[in-house]
DRENPA-457872 format. One record per residue (C-alpha): x, y, z; residue number from 0. Coordinates in pm, whole numbers, plus 32768, in hexadecimal, padded with zeros to 4 digits. Each point is the difference from the previous one (the first is absolute). Layout:
REM residues N
<<X; Y; Z>; NUM>;
...
This chain:
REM residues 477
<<5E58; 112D; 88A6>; 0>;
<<7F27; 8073; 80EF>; 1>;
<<7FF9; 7EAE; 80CC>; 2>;
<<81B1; 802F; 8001>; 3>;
<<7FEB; 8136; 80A3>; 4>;
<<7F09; 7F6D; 80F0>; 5>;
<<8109; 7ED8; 804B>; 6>;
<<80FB; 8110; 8030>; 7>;
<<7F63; 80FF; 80DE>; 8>;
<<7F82; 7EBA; 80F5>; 9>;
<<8177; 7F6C; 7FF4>; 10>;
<<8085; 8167; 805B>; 11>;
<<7F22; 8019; 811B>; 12>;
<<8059; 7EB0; 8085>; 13>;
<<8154; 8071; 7FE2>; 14>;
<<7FEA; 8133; 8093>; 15>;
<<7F23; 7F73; 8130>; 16>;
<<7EC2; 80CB; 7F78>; 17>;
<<7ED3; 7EF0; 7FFB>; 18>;
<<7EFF; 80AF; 7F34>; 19>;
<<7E8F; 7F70; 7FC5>; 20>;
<<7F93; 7FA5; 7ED1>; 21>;
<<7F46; 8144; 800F>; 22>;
<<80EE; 8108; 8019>; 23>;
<<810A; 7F50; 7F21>; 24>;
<<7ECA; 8010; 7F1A>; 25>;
<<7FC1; 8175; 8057>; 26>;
<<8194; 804F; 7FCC>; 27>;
<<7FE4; 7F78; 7E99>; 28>;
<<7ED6; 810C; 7FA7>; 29>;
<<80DC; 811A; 809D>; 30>;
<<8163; 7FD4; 7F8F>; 31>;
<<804F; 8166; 805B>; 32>;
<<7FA8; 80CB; 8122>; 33>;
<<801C; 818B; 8038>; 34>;
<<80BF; 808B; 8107>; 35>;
<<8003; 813B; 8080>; 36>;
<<8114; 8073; 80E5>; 37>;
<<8060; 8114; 80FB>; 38>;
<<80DC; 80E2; 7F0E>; 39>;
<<80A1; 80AE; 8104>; 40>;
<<8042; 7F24; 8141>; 41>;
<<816F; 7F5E; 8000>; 42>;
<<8080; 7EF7; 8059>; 43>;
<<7EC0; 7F2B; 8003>; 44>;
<<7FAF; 808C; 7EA0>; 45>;
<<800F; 8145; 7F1D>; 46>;
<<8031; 8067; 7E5B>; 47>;
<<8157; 8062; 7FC9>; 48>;
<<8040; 8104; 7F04>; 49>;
<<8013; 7EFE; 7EE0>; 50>;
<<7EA0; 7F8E; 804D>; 51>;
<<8057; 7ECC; 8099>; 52>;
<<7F52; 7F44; 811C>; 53>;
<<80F2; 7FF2; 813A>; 54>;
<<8000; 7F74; 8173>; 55>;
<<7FDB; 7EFD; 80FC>; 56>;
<<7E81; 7FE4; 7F87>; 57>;
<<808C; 7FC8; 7E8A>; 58>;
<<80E2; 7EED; 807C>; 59>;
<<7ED4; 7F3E; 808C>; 60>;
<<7F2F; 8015; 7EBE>; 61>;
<<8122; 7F98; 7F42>; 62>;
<<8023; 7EC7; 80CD>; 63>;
<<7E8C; 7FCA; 7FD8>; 64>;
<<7FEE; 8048; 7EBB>; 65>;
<<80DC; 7E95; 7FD6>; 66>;
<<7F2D; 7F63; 80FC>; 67>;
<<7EBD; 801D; 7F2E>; 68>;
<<809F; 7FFA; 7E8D>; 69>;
<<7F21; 81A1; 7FEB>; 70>;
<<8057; 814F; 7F8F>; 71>;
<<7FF2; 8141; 80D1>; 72>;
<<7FA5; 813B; 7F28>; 73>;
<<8096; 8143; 80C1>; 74>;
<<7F15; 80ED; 7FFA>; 75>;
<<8093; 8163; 8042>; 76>;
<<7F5C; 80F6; 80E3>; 77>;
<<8026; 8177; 8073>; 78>;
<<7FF4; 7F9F; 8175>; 79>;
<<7F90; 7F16; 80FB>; 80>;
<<7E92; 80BB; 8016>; 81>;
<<7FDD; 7FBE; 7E6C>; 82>;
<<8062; 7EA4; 8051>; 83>;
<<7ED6; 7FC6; 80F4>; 84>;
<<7F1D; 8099; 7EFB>; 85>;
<<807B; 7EF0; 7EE9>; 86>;
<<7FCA; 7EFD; 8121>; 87>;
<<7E6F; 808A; 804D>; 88>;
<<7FB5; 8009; 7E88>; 89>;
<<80A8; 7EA6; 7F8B>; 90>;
<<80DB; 809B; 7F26>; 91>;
<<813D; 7F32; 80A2>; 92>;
<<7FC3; 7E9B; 8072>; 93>;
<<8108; 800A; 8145>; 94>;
<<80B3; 80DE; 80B0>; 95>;
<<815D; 7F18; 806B>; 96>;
<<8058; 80EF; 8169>; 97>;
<<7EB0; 807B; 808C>; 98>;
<<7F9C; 8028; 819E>; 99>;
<<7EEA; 7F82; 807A>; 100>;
<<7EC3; 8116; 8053>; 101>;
<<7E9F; 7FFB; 8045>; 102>;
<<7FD1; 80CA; 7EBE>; 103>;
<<80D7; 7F2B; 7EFC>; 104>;
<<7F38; 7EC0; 8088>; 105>;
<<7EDA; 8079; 7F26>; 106>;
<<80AF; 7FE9; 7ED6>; 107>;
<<8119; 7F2B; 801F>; 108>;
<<806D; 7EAB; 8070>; 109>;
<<813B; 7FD2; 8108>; 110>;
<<80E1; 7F0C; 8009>; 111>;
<<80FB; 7F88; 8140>; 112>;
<<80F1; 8156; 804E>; 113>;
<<8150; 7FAA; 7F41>; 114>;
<<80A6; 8139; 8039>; 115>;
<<800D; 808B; 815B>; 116>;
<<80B6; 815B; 80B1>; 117>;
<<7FAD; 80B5; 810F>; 118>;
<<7F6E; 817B; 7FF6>; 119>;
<<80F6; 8105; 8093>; 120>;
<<8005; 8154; 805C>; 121>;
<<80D9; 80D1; 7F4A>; 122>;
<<803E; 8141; 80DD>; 123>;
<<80CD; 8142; 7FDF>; 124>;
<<80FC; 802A; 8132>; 125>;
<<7F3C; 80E8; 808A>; 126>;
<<7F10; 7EEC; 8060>; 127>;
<<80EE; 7EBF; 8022>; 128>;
<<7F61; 7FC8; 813C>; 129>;
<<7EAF; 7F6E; 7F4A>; 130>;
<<8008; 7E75; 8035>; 131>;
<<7E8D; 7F8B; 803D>; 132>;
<<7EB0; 805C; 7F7E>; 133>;
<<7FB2; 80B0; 8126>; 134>;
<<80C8; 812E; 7FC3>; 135>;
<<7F64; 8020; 7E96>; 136>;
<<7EF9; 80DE; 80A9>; 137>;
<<8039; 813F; 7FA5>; 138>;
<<80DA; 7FF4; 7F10>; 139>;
<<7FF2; 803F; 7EA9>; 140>;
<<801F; 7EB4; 7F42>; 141>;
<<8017; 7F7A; 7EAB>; 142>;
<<7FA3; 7F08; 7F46>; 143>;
<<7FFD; 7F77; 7E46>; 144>;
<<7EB8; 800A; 7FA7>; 145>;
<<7F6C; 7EC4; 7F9F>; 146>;
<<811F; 7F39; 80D5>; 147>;
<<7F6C; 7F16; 80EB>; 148>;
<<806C; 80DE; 816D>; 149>;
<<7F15; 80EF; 7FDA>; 150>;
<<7ECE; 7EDA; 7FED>; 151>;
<<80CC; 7F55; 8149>; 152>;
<<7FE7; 815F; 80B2>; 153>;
<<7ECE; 807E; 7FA7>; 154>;
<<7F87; 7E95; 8095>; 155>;
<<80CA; 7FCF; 813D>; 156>;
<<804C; 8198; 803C>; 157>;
<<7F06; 80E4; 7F59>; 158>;
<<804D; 8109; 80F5>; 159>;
<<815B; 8047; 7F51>; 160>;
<<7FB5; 80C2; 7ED3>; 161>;
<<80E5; 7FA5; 7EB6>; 162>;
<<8067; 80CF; 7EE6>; 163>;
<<7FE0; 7F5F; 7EBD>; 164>;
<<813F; 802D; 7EF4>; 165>;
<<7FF9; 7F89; 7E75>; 166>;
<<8151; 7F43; 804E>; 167>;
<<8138; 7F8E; 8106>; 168>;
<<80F4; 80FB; 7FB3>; 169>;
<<7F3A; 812A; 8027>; 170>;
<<7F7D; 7FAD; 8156>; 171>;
<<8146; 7FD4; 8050>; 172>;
<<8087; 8132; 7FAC>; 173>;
<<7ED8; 80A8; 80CB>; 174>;
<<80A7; 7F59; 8123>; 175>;
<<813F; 8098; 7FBA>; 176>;
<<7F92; 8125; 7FD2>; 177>;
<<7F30; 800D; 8137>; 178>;
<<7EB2; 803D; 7F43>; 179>;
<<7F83; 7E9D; 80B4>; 180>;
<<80A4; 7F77; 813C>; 181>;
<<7FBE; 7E78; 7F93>; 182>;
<<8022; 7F0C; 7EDD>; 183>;
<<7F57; 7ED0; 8024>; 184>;
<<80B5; 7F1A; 7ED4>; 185>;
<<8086; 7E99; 7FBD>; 186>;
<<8125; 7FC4; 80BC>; 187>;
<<80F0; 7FA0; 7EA6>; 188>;
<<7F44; 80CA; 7EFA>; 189>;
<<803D; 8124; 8107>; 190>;
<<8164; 7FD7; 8014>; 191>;
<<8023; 7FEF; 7EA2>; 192>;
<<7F80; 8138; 7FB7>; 193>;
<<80AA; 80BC; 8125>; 194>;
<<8152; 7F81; 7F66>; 195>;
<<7F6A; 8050; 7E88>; 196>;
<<7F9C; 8175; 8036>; 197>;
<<8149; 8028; 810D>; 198>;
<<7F42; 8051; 811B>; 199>;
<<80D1; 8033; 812B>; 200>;
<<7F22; 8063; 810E>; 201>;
<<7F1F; 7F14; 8026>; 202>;
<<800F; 7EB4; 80DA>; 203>;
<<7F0F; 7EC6; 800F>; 204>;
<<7F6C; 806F; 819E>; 205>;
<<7F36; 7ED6; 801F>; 206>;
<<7F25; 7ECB; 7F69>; 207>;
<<7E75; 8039; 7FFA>; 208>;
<<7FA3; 7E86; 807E>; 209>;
<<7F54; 7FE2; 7EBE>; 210>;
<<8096; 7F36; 7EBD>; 211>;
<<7FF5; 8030; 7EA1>; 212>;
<<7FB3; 7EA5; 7F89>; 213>;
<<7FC4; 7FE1; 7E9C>; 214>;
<<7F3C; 7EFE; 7F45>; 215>;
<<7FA1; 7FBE; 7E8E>; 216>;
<<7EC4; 8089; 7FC4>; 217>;
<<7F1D; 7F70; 7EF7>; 218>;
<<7EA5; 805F; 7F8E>; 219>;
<<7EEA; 7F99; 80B9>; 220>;
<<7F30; 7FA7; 7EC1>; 221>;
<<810D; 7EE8; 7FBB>; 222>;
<<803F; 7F40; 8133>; 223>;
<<80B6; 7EDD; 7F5B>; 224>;
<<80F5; 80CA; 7FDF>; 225>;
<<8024; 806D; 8155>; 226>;
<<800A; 7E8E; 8064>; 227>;
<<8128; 7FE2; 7EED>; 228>;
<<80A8; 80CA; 806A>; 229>;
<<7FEF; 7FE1; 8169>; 230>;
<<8071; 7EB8; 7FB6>; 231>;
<<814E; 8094; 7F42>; 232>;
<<803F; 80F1; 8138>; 233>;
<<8040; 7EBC; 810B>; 234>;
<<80B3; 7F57; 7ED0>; 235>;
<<8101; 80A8; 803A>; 236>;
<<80FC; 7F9F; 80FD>; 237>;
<<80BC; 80E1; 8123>; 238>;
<<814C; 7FDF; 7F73>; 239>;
<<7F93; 80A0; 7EB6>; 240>;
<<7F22; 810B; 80C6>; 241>;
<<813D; 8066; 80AC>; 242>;
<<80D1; 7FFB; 7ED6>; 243>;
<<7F1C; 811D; 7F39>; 244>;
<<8015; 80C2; 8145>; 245>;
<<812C; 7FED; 8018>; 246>;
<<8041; 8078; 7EAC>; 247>;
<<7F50; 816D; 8018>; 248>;
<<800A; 8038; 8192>; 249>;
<<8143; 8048; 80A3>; 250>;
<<7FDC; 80BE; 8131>; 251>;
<<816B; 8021; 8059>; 252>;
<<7FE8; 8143; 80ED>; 253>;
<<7FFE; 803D; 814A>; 254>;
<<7E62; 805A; 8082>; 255>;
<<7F63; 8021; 813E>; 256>;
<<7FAE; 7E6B; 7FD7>; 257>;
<<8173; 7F87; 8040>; 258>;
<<80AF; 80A4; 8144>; 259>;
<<8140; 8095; 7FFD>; 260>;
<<8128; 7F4C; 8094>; 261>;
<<8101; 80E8; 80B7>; 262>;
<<813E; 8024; 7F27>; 263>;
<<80AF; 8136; 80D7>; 264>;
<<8113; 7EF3; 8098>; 265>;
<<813E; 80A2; 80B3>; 266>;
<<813D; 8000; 7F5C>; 267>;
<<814E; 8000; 80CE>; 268>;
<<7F7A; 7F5C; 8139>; 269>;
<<8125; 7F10; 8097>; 270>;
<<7FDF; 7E60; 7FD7>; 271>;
<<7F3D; 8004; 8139>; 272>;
<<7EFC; 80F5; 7FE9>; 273>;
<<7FD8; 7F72; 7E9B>; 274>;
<<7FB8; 7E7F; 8063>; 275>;
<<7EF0; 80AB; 8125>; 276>;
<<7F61; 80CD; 7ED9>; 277>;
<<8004; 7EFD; 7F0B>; 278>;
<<7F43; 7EEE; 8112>; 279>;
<<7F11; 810F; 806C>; 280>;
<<7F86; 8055; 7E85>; 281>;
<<7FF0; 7E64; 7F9D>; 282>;
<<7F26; 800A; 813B>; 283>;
<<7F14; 8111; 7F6D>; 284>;
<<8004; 7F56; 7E9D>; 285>;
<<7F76; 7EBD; 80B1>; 286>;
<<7EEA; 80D3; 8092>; 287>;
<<7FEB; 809E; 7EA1>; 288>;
<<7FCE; 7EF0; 7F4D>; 289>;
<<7EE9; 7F62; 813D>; 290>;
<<7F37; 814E; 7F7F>; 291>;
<<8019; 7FC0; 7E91>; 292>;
<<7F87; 7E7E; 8037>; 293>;
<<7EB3; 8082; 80C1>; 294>;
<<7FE9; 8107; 7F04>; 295>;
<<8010; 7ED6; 7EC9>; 296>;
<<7F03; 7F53; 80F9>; 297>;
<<7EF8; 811B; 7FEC>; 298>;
<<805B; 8002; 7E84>; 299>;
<<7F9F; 7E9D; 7FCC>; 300>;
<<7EE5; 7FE4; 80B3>; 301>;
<<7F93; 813C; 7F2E>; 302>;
<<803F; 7F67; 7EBC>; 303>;
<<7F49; 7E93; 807A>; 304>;
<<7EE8; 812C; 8034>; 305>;
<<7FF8; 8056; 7EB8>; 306>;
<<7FF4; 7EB6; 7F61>; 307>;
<<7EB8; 7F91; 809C>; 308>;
<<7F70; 8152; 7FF0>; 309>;
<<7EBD; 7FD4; 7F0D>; 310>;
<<7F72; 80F1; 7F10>; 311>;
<<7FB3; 815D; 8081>; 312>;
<<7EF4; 8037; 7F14>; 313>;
<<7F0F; 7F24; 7F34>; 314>;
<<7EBB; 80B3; 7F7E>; 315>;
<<7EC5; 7FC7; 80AB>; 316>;
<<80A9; 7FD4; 813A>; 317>;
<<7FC0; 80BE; 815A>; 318>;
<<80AE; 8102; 80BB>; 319>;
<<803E; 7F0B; 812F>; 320>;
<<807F; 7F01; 7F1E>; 321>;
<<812A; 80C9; 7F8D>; 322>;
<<8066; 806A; 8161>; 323>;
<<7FEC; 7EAA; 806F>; 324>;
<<8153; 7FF9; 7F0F>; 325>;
<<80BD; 80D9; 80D4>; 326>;
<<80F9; 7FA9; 8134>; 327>;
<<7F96; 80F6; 80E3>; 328>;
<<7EC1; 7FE4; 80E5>; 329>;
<<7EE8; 80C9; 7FBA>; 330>;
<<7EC5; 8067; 80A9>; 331>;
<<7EBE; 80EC; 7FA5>; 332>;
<<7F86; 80B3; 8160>; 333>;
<<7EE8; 8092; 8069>; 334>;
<<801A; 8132; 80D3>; 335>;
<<7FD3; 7F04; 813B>; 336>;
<<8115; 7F4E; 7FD8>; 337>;
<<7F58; 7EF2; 7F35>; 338>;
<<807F; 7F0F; 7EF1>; 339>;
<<7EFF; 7FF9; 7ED6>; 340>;
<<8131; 7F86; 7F19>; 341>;
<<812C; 7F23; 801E>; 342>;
<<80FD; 7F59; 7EF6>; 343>;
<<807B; 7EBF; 8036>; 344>;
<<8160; 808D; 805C>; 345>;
<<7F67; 808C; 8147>; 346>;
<<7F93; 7E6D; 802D>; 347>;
<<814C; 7F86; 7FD7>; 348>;
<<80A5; 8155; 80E9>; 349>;
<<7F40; 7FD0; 80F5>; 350>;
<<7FB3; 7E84; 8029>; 351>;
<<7E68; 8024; 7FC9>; 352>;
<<7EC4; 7F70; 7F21>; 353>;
<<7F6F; 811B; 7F49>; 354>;
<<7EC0; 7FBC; 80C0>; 355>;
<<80A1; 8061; 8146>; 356>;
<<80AB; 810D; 7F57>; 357>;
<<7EA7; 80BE; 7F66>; 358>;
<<7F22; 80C3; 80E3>; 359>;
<<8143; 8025; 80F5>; 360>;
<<8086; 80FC; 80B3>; 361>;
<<817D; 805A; 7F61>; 362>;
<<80B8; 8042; 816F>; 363>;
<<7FD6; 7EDD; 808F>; 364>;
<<80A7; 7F43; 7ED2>; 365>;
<<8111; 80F9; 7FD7>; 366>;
<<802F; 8069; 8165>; 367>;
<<7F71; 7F05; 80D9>; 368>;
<<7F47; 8114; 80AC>; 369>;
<<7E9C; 8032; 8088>; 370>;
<<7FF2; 816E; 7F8A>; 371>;
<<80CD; 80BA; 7EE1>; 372>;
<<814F; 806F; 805A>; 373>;
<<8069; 8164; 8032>; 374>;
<<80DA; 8015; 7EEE>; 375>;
<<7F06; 7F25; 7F48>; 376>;
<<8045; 808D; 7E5F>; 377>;
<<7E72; 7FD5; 7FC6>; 378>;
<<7FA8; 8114; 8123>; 379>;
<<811D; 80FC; 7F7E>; 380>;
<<7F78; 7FE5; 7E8B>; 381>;
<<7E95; 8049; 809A>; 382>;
<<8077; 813E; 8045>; 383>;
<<80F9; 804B; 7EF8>; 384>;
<<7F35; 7F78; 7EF9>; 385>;
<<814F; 7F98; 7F76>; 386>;
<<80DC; 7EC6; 7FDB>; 387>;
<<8071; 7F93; 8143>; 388>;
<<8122; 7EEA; 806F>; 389>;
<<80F2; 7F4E; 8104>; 390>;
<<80CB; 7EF3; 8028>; 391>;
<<7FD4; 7F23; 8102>; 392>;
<<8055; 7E94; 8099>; 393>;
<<7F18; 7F1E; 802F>; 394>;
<<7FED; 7E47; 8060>; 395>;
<<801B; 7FF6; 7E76>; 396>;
<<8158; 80C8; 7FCD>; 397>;
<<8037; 8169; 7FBA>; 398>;
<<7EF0; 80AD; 7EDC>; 399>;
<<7FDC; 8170; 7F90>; 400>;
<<7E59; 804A; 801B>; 401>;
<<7F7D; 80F0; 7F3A>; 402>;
<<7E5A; 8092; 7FFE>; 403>;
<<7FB9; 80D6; 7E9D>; 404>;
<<7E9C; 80B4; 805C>; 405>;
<<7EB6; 7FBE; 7F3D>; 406>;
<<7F44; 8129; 7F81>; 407>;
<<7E81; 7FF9; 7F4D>; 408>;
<<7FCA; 80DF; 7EE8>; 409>;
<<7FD3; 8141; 80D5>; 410>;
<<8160; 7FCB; 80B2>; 411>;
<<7F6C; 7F34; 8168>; 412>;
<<80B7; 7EEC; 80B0>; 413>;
<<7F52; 7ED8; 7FBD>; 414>;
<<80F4; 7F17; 8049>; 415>;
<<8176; 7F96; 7FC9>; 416>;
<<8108; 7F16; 7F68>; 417>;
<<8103; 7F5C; 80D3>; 418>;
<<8125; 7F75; 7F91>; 419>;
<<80FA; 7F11; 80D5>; 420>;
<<813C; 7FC7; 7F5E>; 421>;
<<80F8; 7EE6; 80A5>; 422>;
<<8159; 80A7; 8018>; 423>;
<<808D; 7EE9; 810A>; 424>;
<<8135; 7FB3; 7EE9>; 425>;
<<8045; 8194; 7FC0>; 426>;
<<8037; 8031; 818D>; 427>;
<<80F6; 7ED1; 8030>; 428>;
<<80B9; 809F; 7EF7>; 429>;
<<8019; 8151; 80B6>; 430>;
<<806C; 7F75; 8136>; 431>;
<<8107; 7F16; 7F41>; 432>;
<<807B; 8174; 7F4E>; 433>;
<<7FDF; 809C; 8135>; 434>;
<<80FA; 7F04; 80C0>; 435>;
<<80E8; 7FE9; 7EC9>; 436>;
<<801A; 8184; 803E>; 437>;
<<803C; 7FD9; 8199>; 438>;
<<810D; 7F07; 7F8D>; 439>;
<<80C7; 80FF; 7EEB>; 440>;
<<8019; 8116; 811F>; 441>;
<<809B; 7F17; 8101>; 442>;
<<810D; 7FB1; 7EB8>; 443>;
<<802B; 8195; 7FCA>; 444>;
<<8046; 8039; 817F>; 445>;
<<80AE; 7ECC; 802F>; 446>;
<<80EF; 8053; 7EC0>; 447>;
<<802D; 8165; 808E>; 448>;
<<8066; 7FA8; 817B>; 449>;
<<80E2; 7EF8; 7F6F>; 450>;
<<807A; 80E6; 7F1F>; 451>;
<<8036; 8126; 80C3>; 452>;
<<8092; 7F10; 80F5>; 453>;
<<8101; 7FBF; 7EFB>; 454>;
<<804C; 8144; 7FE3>; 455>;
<<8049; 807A; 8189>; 456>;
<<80E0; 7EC8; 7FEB>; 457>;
<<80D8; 806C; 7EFB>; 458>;
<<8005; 8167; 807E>; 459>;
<<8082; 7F92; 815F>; 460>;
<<80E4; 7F0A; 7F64>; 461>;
<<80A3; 8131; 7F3A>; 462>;
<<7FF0; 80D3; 8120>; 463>;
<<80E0; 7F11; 80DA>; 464>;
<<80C8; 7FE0; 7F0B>; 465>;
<<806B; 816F; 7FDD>; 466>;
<<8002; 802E; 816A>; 467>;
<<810C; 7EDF; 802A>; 468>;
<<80C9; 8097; 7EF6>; 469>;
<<7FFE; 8142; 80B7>; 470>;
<<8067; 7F6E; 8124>; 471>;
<<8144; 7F3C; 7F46>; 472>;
<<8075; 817F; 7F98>; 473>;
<<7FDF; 809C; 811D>; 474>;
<<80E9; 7EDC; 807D>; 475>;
<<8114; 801F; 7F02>; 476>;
């Protein structure tokens, strides 16, 4: 019997396009069922309805990889995504099927290739609408789930802005809408979902983060075959049938600040001519329209090629330089002369330079091909604010935004600083293609008026001939 189901679970793999060693098919027949523990409260990707059943985007994909590997999935129930951790730390569930990836969950847990991805938001009040980068979270009063994955991605990349921690989604969102916190920082789809759940009407989605949630399966570190499994089972499974479960729980089908808003106010009543001039002008701004939404799907797609060769974040035992090697965005540790004592490799590629010629360097002449520091130079104004400083500027590499977070000792001195040099070449074309689309939709509102007041003074003479000529005929007879 046992040598059948053997047979079975090596012809289902071959199938499926699974090629398991002898090993883990092996290790799959000595543990037929695995535990699960799921996020109970974070729809669409997964939840417990009120029956007690397993639900979501994340249940789809163990369902399909349940059939892959011929294994059962035992749901086990928990209070909320903090008890769920706690399972994971003492081995009490085997995998967790929608997990993100954080230096903290790498000690305990195994992570597999991201096969859910959405981008963090921030959900605002209207009061503060206006909130569309990280850089005007300082100050404000923000908000976070505790245990989700933004407040690790903050307190790494922005540990200046301070985070309040709530038990779950809804009621940090109705602390935003109530004006007890000024930001939400949330899941793009699970955010909407709630905001339409509890009837929220005042708040808006202001802006994305520039971080992701990407989920993985997470599996226990003590039983890495079956993190190779079932990293295996993840690129099984092919893109049509990825978008097809997305599909099925995310429909985003209202207007947000990520789609523009075409211009419906059209004149009625205008006469043939006026309405053939209008009619060419607007196909003339829908062609320039559509030029902006093309370089818009161009950013997008180079984003997403981003993300698929992006590597692990976090693996335990590694260093702090390794993980922000992972990031886009060039990075450099100063001394308080200017110096570069640290550099990622995405400053190498920026900036066209070995990392031998970068260490040991002074920063200007890189960044501003000067001899000296310039006098809006970021680094000298956070020397004496002590605070985060930044500008935009051009450069021979393209347009980036440069920002220099201070470093402090224990006892609060300067000792040195970060700097940060993001490339934002693709965001300005964009504003100067929006900009001219705009220049081009005033010349069609005055041209539309003049011709149509034109109209207008015609018909009015016109009329008044008329009446004067028929004065003229009576005054005759």
């Amino acid at each position: 019997m046992k040598k059948i189901i053997l047979i079975f679970i090596l012809l289902s793999n071959f199938l499926w396009g699974l090629e398991l060693t002898k090993l883990e098919t092996n290790w799959l027949r000595e543990h037929p069922v695995i535990r699960i523990a799921p996020d109970p409260d974070f729809p669409p990707i997964e939840w417990i309805d009120e029956n007690g059943e397993y639900k979501g985007i994340a249940k789809d994909y163990i369902d399909i990889i349940s059939g892959k590997l011929n294994i059962k999935f035992e749901t086990v129930q928990c209070k909320n995504w903090e008890q769920v951790l706690k399972k994971a730390q003492n081995h009490e569930v085997d995998m967790l099927p929608a997990g993100a990836q954080t230096p903290q969950r790498a000690k305990y847990m195994n992570f597999s290739t991201p096969h859910i991805i959405f981008p963090g938001v921030f959900i605002t009040g209207n009061e503060h609408a206006d909130i569309t980068s990280i850089n005007e979270l300082y100050g404000k009063k923000i908000v976070c789930v505790s245990g989700y994955v933004w407040q690790d991605m903050f307190n790494l990349h922005h540990p200046e802005i301070e985070i309040v921690s709530v038990p779950n989604l809804q009621t940090g969102l109705r602390k935003v809408a109530m004006g007890e916190n000024d930001v939400l920082i949330a899941t793009l789809p699970i955010a909407l979902y709630y905001i339409e759940k509890e009837g929220i009407s005042n708040l808006r989605v202001a802006g994305e983060s520039g971080f992701f949630t990407k989920l993985s399966i997470l599996t226990r570190k003590d039983w890495p075959l079956l993190g190779t499994i079932m990293e295996k089972a993840v690129l099984s499974i092919d893109a049509e049938t990825k978008k097809k479960i997305l599909n099925k729980w995310v429909k985003i089908d209202r207007p947000t600040i990520f789609v523009s808003r075409k211009f419906q106010n059209i004149l009625i009543g205008i006469i043939l001519l006026s309405g053939i001039i209008i009619i060419a002008i607007y196909s003339w701004n829908r062609a320039l329209k559509k030029l902006v939404v093309k370089r818009a799907a161009e950013v997008e797609n180079v984003m997403e090629k981003r993300l698929k060769v992006e590597q692990e974040l976090v693996v335990a035992g590694k260093q702090w330089h390794q993980i922000i090697d992972s990031t886009e965005d060039a990075i450099w540790i100063l001394d308080l002369d200017h110096r570069i004592l640290q550099s990622n490799k995405a400053a190498e590629k920026l900036f066209h330079i070995s990392h031998n010629k970068i260490i040991n360097q002074f920063c200007y002449p890189l960044v501003h091909k000067t001899t000296e520091p310039i006098e809006d130079c970021p680094f000298l104004r956070m020397k004496k604010s002590l605070k985060k400083e930044a500008m935009e500027m051009q450069t021979d590499f393209g347009w980036h935004y440069i920002t220099t977070d201070p470093l402090l000792d224990d006892k609060g001195r300067l000792i040195g600083a970060v700097h940060i040099v993001r490339d934002i070449t693709e965001r300005k074309k964009i504003e100067k293609l929006n900009k001219h689309n705009l220049e081009k939709k005033i010349i069609f509102y005055i041209a539309s008026f003049i011709l149509f007041a034109a109209i207008i003074v015609a018909i009015l003479i016109i009329v008044g001939g008329e009446k004067n000529l028929i004065s003229r005929e009576q005054k005759q007879l």
